[in-house]
C-alpha positions as CSV (number, residue, x, y, z in Angstrom):
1,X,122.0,61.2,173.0
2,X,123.1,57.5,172.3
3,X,122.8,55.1,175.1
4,X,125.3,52.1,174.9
5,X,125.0,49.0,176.6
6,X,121.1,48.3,176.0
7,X,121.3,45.8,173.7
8,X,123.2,42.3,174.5
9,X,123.9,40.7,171.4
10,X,123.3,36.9,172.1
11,X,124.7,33.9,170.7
12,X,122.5,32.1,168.7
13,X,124.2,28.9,167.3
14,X,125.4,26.1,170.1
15,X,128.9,24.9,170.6
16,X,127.7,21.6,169.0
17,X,129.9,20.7,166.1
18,X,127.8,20.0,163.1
19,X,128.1,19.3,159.4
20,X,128.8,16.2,157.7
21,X,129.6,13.2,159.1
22,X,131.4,10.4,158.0
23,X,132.6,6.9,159.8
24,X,133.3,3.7,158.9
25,X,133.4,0.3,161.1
26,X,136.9,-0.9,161.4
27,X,136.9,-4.5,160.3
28,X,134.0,-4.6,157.9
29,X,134.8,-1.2,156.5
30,X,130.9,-0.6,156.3
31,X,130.0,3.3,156.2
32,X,127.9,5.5,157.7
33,X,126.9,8.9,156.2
34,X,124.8,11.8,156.8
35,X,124.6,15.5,158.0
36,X,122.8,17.5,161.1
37,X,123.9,20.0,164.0
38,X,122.8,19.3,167.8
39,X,119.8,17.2,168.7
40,X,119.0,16.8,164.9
41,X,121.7,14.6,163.3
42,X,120.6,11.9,160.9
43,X,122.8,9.4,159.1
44,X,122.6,6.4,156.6
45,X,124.5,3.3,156.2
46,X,125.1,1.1,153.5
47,X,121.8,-0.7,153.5
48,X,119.4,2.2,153.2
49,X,118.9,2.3,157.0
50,X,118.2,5.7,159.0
51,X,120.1,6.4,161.8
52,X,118.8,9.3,163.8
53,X,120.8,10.8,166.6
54,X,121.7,14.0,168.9
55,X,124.9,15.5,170.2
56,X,125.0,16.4,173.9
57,X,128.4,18.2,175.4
58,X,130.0,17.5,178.8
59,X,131.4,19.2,181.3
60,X,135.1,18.6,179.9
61,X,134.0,20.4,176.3
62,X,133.9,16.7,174.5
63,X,130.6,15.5,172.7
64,X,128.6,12.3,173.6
65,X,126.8,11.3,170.5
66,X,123.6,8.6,170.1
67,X,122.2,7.2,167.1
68,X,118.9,5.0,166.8
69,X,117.6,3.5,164.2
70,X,114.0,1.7,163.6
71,X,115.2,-1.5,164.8
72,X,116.0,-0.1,168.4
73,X,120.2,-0.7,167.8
74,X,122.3,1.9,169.5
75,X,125.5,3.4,168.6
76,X,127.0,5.7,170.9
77,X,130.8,7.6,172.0
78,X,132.4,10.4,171.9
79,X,134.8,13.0,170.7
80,X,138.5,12.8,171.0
81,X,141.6,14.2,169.7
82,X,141.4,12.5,166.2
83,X,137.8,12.7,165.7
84,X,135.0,10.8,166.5
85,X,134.6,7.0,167.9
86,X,131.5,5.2,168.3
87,X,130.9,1.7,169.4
88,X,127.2,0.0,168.9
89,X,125.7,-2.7,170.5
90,X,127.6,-5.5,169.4
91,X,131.0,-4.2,170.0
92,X,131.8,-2.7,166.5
93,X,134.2,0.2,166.5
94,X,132.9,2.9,163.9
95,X,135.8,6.3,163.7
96,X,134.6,8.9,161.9
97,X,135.1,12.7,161.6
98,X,132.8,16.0,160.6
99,X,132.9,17.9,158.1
């Protein structure tokens, strides 16, 4: 006798995109690089700096993302269409896109 319907398989892996992730701030052309999935994303700019960050999704399937790094700067934004645009304290644009 089998008995079907036991078991549930379950999903294990979040909607989160993750990868690699590139960007780069529109008038400086200044990159920023790195790799993760969900709440453990970490990326590195030009200078050496760390940028550590998570990925949270809304109720309209998009992705807010937030970077930190030592110095207590921010650099937050979402998803779109095209990819991904973030905007940092200072009012710098950084697009990007995962890979």
């Amino acid at each position: 006798m089998i008995y079907r319907g036991i078991f549930k398989r379950r999903k294990v892996h979040s909607k989160i995109p993750g990868g690699f992730f590139s960007f780069e701030e529109e008038a400086t052309t200044t990159r920023l690089y790195g790799f993760g999935h969900g709440d453990h994303l970490r990326l590195r700019d030009e200078f050496g700096n760390i940028w550590r960050g998570s990925a949270e999704t809304n109720a309209d399937e998009s992705v807010r993302y937030t970077f930190r790094d030592p110095n207590g700067h921010t650099i937050s934004g979402v998803t779109d269409n095209f990819g991904i645009v973030l905007r940092d304290g200072k009012g710098k644009t950084w697009r990007g896109f995962i890979d």
